[in-house]
TORTOR-312711 format. One record per residue (C-alpha): x, z, y. Coordinates in pm, whole numbers, padded with zeros to 5 digits, always signed. Example, Ala and Ser with C-alpha at 12.3 -4.5 7.8 and 13.67 -1.06 7.14 Angstrom:
<rs>
+01230+00780-00450 +01367+00714-00106 
</rs>
This chain:
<rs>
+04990-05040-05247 +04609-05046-05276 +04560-04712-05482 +04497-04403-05232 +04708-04118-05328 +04527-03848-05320 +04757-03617-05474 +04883-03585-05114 +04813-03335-04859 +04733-03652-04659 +04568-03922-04892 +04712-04227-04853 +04799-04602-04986 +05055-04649-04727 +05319-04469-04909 +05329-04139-04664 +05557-03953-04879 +05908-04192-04858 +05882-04114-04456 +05880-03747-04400 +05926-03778-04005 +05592-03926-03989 +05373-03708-04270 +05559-03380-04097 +05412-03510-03766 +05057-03638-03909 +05061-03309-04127 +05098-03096-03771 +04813-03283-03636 +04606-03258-03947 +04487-02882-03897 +04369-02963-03568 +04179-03237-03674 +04000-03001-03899 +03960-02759-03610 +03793-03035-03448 +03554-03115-03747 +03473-02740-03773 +03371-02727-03405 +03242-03084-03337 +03118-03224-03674 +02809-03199-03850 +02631-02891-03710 +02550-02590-03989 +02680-02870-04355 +02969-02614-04404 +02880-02548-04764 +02664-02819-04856 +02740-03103-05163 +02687-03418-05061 +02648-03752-05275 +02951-03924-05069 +03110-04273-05126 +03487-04228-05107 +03709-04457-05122 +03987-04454-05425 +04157-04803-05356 +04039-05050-05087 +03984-05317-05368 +03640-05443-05440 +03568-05166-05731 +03750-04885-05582 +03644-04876-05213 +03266-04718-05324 +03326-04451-05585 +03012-04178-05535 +02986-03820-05601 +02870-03503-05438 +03162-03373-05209 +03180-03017-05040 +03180-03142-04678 +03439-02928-04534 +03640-03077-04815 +03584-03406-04761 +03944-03596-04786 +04005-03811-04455 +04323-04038-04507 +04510-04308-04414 +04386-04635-04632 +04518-05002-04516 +04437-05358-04650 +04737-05481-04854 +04967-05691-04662 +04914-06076-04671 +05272-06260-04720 +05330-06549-04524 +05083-06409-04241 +05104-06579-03872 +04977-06497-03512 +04686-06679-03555 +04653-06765-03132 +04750-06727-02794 +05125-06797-02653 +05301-06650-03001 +05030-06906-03209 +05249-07031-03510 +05519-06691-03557 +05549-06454-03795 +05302-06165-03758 +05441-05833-03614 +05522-05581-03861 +05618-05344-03589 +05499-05323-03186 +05681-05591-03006 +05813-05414-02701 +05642-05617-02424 +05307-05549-02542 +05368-05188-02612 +05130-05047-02361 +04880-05294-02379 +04879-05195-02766 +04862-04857-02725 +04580-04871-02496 +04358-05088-02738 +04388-04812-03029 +04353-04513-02822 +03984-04689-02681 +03907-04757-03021 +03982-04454-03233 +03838-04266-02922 +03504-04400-03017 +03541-04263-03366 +03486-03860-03288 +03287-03948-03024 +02981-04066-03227 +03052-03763-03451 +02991-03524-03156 +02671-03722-03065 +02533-03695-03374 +02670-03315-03412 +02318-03210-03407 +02078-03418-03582 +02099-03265-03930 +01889-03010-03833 +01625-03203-03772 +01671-03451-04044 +01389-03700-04160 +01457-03661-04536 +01764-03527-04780 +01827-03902-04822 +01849-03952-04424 +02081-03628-04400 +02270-03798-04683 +02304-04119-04491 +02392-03871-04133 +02703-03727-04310 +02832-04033-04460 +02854-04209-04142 +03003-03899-03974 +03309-03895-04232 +03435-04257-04233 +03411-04238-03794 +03621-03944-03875 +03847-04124-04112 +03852-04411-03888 +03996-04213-03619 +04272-04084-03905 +04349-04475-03918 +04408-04501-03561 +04646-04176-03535 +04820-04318-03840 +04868-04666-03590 +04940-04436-03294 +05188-04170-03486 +05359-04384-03659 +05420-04702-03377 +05450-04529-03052 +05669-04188-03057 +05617-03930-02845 +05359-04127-02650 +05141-04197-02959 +05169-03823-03064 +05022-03741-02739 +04779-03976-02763 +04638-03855-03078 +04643-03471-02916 +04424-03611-02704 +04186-03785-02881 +04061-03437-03019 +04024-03314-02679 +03807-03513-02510 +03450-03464-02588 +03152-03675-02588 +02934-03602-02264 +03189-03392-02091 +03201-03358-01709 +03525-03300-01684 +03693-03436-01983 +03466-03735-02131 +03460-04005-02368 +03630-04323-02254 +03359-04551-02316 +03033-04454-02114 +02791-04540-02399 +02975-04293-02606 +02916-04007-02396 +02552-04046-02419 +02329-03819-02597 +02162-03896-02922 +01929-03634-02911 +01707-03778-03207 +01669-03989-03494 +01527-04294-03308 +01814-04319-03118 +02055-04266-03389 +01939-04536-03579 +01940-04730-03213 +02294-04641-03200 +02403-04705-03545 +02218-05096-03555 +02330-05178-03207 +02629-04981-03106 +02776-04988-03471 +02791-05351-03441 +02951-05352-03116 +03204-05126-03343 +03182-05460-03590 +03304-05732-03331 +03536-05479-03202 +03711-05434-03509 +03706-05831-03602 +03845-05940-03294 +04111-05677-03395 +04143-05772-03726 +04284-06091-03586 +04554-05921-03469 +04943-06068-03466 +05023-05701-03506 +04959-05690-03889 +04970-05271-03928 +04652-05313-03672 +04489-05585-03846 +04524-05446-04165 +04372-05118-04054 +04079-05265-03931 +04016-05509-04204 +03951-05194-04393 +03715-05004-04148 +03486-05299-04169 +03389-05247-04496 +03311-04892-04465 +03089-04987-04117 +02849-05233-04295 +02689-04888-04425 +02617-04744-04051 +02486-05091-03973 +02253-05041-04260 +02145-04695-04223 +02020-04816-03850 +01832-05154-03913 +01680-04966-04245 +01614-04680-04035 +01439-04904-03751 +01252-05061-04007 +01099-04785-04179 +01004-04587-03830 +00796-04956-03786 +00652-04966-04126 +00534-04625-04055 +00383-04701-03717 +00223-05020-03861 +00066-04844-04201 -00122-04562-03986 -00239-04821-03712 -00441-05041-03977 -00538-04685-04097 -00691-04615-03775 -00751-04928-03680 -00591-04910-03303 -00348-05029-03060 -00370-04756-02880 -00004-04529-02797 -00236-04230-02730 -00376-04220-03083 -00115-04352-03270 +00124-04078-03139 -00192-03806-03174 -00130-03953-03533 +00250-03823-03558 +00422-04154-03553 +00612-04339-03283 +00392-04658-03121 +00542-04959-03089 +00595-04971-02732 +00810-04671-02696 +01030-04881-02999 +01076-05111-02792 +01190-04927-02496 +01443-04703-02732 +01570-05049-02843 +01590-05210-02483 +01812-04881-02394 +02025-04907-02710 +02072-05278-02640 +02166-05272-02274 +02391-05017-02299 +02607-05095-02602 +02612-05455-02446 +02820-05308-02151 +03054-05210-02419 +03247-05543-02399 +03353-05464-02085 +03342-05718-01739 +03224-06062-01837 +03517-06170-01628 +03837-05995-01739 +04257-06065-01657 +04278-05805-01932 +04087-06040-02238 +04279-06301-02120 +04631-06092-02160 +04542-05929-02481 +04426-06307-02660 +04751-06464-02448 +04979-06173-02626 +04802-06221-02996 +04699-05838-02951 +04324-05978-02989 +04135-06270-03084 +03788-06331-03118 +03517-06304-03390 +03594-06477-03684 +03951-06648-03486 +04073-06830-03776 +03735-07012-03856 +03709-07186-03542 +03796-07539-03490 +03976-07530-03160 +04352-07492-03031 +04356-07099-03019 +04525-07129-02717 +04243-07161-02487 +04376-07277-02178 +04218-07506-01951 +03864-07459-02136 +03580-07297-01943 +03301-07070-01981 +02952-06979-01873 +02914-06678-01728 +02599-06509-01521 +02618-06388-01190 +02348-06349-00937 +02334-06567-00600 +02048-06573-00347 +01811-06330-00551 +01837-06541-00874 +02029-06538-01182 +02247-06862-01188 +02545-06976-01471 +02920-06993-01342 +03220-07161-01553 +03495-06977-01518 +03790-07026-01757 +03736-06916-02095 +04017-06684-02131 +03907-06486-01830 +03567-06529-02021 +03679-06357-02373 +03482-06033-02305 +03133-06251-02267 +03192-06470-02557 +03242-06177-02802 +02919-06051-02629 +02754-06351-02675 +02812-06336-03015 +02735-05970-03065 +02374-06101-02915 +02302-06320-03228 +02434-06131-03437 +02195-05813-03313 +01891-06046-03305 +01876-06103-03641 +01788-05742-03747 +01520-05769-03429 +01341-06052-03603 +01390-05864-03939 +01198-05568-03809 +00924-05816-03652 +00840-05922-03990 +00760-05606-04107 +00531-05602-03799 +00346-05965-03892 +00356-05859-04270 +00122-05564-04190 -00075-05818-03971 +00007-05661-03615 -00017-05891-03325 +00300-05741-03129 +00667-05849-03141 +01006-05656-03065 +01228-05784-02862 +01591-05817-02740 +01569-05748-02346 +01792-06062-02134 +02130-05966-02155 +02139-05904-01787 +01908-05626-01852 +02014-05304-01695 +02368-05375-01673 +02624-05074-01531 +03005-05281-01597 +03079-05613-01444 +02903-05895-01211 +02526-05790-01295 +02635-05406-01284 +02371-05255-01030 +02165-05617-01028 +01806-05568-01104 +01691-05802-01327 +01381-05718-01561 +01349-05735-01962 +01246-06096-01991 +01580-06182-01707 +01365-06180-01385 +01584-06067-01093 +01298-05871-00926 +01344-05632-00642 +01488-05254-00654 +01153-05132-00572 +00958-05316-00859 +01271-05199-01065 +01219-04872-00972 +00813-04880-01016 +00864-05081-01357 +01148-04843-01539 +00960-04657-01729 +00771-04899-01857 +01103-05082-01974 +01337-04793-02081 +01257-04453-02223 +01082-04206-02005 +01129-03843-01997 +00745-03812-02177 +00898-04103-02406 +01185-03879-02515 +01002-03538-02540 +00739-03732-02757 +00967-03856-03029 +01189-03517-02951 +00866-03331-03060 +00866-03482-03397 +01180-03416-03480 +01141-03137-03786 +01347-03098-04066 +01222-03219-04410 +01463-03125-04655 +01290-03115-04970 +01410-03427-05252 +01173-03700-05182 +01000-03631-04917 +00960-03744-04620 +00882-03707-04188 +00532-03832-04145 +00684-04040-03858 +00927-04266-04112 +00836-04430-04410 +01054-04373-04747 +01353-04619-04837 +01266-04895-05085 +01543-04775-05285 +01790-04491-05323 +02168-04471-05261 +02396-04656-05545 +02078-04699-05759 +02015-04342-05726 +01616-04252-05716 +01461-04204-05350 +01377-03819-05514 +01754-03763-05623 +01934-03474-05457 +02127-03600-05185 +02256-03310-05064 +02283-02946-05241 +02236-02654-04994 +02347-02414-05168 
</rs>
């Protein structure tokens, strides 16, 4: 069950073949999906080789195998975790039955609507990042661009596979659609506002892939908890592939501040003026990319008070991070809470009952989780003996979804008035000089080994490869 066919039109390990209803239908959808790739994916790669980890089994030695891969022929497919015997609903009202090996009818629509928001998040990022190849950093950064952009694109084939073969008619449609909404549309956008943003360069892509790639971690945990096992099984597998985009953005990060720190001991200055006269980014104008990335992909978990958390975690549709390693009753009810919410002018803590709560506590731990990398990148900042630390802005920071949507509360969680809000915003989030700036660096270095003045190189290459190897072949 864990080798991928890939003698298939469609390759698979879920044994495609033996149900022809379903690889007719996902073989119908499969040349629009290409259509979509051709318009929407990676601007101009038609042509190119790149070194590409596929996957040729989901086991431990076969999920990684690299080589250099003609994009357009890249092979998206349907790949699933193998099936654990004996598995349970692991909490909520079902706690104790036998996992769902098909969609129990009550939670049908509830279902549905989880994997069409999450595999519309998949071609979303790859029309956000549509662009950025040509003005890549580095072959090994183009490298890194295109092997994100395939797995979101095979992690939306994993949700069609979910939504094709689960929910009829209504799942077909479903996946239709997921290829016609676009990312910053007017009139037909993404579902999720932070996925309709524009990632217009390679500061905010690696923004996006550390911060909003993890959101795309807890998301698929709390899924991976799933009583319905097809769904849990799919996503068990997409997490290994997203530890990669993780670490493209916190490596990426890290180099743009290793290369800001190295030329301010050369020049000996604080100053943003020089240091961006010196063709690097300063560290203030990090710090306002990263208090943009943060707030927004924050509002990603949705209202921190939420009948709909509490539904999905009653029905076992979705637990939390890491469910099955917590101590309590999985059942949740009659525990409590704290939530923020704003009273007077000030920020103040509410209990409210932890169910209705499940949105903030998977923020809450998306937090600490993102913090880490934040503290990672300040060492880099005290190794090269900089007096200046990165932050995390207070997670009622330029909220848009829930209580503290509209509140204005500043970086360090002062609720200050809509006039010093207004006076202070560029200070806190990118301004439009902050954007043209790093927008003005943006040239393509394609060349093997070298590098954007603005970013430092990678300590080491992909899959032991050297820094210098050729990542991608133009052709």
């Amino acid at each position: 069950m864990s080798t991928i066919n890939y003698s298939e039109k469609i390759p698979n390990n879920v044994n495609l073949s033996e149900d022809k209803t379903l690889q007719r239908a996902l073989e119908h959808w499969q040349p629009n999906y290409l259509n979509w790739w051709n318009d929407m994916g990676p601007d101009g790669s038609n042509n190119f080789d790149v070194y590409l980890r596929t996957a040729v089994s989901v086991d431990a030695d076969g999920w990684a195998q690299f080589g250099h891969v003609k994009m357009p022929d890249y092979r998206w497919g349907i790949f699933l975790n193998p099936k654990e015997e004996g598995r349970q609903v692991n909490f909520g009202e079902h706690k104790g039955e036998a996992a769902w090996q098909d969609v129990p009818g009550e939670h049908r629509a509830n279902l549905r609507r989880i994997i069409v928001t999450q595999g519309d998040t998949e071609p979303a990022s790859v029309e956000q990042q549509r662009h950025l190849g040509l003005t890549c950093p580095s072959q090994y950064d183009l490298r890194n661009l295109f092997q994100v952009n395939v797995e979101e694109g095979r992690h939306l084939w994993a949700m069609v596979y979910l939504l094709h073969k689960y929910f009829g008619r209504d799942g077909r449609e479903e996946a239709e659609a997921l290829l016609d909404r676009r990312s910053g549309d007017s009139d037909n956008p993404r579902i999720l506002q932070a996925f309709n943003e524009p990632t217009p360069d390679w500061l905010s892509f690696y923004m996006f892939t550390y911060f909003t790639d993890r959101d795309g971690k807890f998301q698929l945990c709390a899924l991976a908890e799933s009583g319905f096992d097809p769904l849990a099984r799919t996503t068990k597998f997409m997490l290994t592939e997203e530890a990669h985009h993780m670490f493209v953005g916190e490596s990426g990060v890290s180099r743009v501040i290793a290369r800001t720190c190295q030329v301010m001991n050369e020049l000996k200055t604080d100053d943003p003026a020089k240091i961006r006269a010196a063709g690097v980014i300063d560290l203030p104008t990090i710090q306002r990319y990263l208090n943009f990335h943060f707030s927004v992909t924050i509002d990603l978990f949705g209202a921190d008070e939420s009948s709909n958390a509490a539904i999905f975690y009653n029905s076992g549709l979705k637990g939390r991070y890491e469910e099955t390693k917590r101590g309590d009753d999985h059942r949740l009810q009659g525990q409590t809470y704290k939530v923020l919410g704003l009273k007077e002018g000030h920020l103040i803590e509410r209990e409210v009952p932890m169910l209705n709560a499940l949105n903030e506590v998977l923020r809450d731990d998306y937090i600490k989780d993102s913090i880490g990398g934040v503290q990672r990148w300040n060492k880099v900042i005290e190794k090269a003996g900089i007096p200046f630390k990165l932050q995390a802005p207070h997670k009622a920071f330029n909220r848009k979804i829930g209580t503290l949507a509209g509140a204005h509360i500043s970086p360090d969680g002062r609720a200050v008035s809509a006039t010093e809000f207004a006076a202070r915003q560029n200070e806190w989030l990118p301004s439009v000089e902050d954007r043209a700036f790093v927008a003005s660096l943006m040239g393509r270095v394609t060349e093997a080994g070298k590098f954007a003045n603005w970013i430092a190189p990678p300590v080491m290459g992909i899959n032991r490869q050297p820094v210098d190897f050729d990542y991608v072949r133009f052709n």
